[in-house]
Backbone bond lengths (Angstrom), bond angles and torsions (degrees), N, CA, C in turn:
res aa  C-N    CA-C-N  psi(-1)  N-CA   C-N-CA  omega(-1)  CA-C   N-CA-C  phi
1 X - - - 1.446 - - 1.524 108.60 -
2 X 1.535 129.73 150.87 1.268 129.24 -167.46 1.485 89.02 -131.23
3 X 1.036 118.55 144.20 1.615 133.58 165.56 1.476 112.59 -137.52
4 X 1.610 113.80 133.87 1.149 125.28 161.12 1.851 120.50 -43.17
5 X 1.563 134.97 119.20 1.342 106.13 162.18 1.122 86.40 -124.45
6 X 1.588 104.96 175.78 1.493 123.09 171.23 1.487 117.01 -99.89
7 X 1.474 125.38 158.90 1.289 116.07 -174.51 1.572 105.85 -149.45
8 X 1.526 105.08 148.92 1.753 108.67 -154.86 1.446 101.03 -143.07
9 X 1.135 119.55 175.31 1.476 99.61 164.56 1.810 79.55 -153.16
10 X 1.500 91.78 146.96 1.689 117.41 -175.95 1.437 115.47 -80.06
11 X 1.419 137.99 164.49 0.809 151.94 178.82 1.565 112.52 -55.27
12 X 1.099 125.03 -27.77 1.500 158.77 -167.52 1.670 108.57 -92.04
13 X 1.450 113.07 -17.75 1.472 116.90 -160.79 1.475 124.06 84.26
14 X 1.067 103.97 -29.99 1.928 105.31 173.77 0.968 142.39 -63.77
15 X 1.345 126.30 123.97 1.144 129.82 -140.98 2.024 106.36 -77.54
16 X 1.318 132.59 116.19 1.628 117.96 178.25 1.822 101.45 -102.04
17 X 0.862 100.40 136.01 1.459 118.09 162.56 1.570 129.74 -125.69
18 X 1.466 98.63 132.59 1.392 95.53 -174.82 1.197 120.41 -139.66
19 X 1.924 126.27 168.05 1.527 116.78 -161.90 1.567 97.64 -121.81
20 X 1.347 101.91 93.89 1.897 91.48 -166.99 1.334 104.45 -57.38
21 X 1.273 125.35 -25.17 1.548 108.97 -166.95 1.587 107.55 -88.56
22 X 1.184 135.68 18.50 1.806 142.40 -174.45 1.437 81.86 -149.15
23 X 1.631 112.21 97.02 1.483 129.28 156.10 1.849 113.60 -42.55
24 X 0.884 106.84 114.66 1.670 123.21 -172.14 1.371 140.83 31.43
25 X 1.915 76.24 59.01 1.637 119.32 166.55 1.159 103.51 -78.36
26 X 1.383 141.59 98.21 1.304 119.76 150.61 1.535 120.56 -150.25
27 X 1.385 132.03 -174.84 1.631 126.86 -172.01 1.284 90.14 178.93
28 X 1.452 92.56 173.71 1.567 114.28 -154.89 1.848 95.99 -152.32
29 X 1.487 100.29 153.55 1.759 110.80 171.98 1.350 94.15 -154.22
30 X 1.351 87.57 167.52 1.449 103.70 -179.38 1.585 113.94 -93.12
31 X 1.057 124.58 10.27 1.233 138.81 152.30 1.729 123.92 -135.97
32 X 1.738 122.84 152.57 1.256 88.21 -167.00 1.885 120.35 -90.05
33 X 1.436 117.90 12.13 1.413 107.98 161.61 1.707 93.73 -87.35
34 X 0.749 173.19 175.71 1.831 174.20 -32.98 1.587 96.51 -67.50
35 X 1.532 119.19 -14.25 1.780 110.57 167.95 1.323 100.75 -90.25
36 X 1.593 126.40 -37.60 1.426 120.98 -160.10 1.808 92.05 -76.08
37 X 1.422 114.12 -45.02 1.503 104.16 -166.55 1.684 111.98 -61.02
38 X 1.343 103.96 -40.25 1.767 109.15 170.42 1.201 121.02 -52.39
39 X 1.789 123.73 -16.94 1.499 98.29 -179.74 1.561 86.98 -111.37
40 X 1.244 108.66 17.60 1.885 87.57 162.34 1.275 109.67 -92.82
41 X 1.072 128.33 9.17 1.510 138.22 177.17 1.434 108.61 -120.87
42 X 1.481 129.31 -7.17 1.106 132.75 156.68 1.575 123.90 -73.86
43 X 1.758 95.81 -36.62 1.455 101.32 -162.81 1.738 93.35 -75.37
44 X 1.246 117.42 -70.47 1.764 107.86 162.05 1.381 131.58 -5.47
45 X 1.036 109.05 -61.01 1.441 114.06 -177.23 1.727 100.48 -77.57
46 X 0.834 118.06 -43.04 1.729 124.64 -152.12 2.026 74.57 -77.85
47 X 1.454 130.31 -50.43 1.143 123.97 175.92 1.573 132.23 -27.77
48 X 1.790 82.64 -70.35 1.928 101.51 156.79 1.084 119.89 -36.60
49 X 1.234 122.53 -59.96 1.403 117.03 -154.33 1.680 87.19 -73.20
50 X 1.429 127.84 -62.07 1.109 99.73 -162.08 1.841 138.03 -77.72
51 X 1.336 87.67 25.08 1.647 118.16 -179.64 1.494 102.12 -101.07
52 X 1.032 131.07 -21.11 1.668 151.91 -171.47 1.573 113.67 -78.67
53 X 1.560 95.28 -57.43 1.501 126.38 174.63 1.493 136.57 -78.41
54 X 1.673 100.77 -3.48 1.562 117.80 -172.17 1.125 127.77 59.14
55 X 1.796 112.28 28.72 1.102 133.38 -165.73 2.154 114.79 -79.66
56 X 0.614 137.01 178.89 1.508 122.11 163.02 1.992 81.26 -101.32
57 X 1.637 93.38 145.78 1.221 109.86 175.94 1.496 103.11 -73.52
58 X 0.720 115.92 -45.23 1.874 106.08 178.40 1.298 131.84 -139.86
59 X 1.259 152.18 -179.11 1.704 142.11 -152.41 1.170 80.71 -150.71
60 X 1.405 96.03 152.18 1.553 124.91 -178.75 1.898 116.24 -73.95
61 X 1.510 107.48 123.94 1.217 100.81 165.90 1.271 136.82 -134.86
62 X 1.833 136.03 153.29 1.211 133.67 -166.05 1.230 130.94 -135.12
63 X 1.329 129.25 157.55 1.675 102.45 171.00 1.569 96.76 -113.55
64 X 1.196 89.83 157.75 1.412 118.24 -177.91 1.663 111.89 -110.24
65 X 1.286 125.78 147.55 1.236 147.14 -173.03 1.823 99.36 -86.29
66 X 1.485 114.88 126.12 1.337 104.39 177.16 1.840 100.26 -129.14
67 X 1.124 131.34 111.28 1.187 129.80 165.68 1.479 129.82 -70.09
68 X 1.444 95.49 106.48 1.744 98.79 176.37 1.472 124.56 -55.11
């Protein structure tokens, strides 16, 4: 499975990564491959659990058009 995440880096240097579509999927490294590999071990687990819980594994997402 492939999922979109987003990737930022903090004021601090650290790398945050996140899985917009798995509500508060996310991880951080101190570099950004050790952030990308952490949320592949986030998204798994964050998966489980919500396969555990009778959760829908993931929520729908879109972009939207914003006019300046």
């Amino acid at each position: 499975m492939t999922f979109p995440v987003t990737v930022d880096r903090d004021e601090d240097g650290v790398w945050i990564v996140e899985c917009p579509s798995i509500p508060g999927c996310v991880s951080q490294g101190s570099t950004k491959a050790k952030a990308l590999e952490n949320i592949r071990e986030a998204i798994k687990l964050c998966l489980e659990v919500r396969s555990e819980r009778g959760m829908p594994l993931t929520v729908e997402t879109c972009q939207v058009e914003v006019k300046a």
